[in-house]
N, C-alpha and C positions, 0 to 999 in steps of 0.2 A: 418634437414628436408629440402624441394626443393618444387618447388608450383609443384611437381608431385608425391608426397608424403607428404600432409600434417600435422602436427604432428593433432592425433584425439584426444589429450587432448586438446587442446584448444577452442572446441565451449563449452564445457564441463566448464571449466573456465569461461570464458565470463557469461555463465546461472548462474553457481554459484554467480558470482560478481553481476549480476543481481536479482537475487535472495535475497542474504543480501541487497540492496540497496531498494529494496522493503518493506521488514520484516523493514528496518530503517525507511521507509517512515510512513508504519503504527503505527510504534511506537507514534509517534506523535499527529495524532489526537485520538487513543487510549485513551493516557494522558488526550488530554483535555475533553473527552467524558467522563472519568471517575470523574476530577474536576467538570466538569459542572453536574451531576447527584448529586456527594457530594453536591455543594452549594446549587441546586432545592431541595433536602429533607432536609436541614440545612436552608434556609429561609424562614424569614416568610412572605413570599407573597410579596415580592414586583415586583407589575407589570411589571414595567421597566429593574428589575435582573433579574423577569425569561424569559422575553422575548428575554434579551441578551444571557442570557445564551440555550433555547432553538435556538437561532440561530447558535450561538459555534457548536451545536452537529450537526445542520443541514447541517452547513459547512464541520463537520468535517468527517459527514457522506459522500458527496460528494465529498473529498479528497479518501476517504476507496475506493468508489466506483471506482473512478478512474485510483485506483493502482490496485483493481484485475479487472478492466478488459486488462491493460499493461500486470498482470500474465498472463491473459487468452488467449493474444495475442502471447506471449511469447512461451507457452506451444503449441501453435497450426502453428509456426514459425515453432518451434523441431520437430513438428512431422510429418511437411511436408518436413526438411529436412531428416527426418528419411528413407521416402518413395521417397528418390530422390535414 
């Protein structure tokens, strides 16, 4: 390939690899959203655990948040290069 015919699998690529690095990202606070819900229906009240752990999720929602809106970014990058 030559920068006057560039090969077209590669922004294709790049999205992919984008893509898994996202879905790995979410993995993560997933996890701990799912931990911290076990421990709050498995304790028995104590203030201080659940407060910790209601902030885990609050964080971990705020990670989630912030990877789709990188998708969403993502997605709306393609589809302006789409319309170029």
């Amino acid at each position: 390939m030559n920068a006057h015919n560039p090969d077209p699998s590669r922004p294709m690529d790049v999205m992919r690899s984008d893509i898994r690095m996202i879905c790995h990202d979410l993995s993560n606070p997933l996890g701990i959203l799912r931990m911290a819900v076990y421990f709050l229906q498995s304790s028995q009240g104590d203030p201080e655990k659940r407060a910790h752990y209601f902030t885990m999720m609050n964080e971990s929602l705020d990670k989630m948040e912030g990877h789709l809106k990188r998708l969403r970014a993502m997605a709306v990058d393609e589809q302006k290069q789409g319309e170029s």
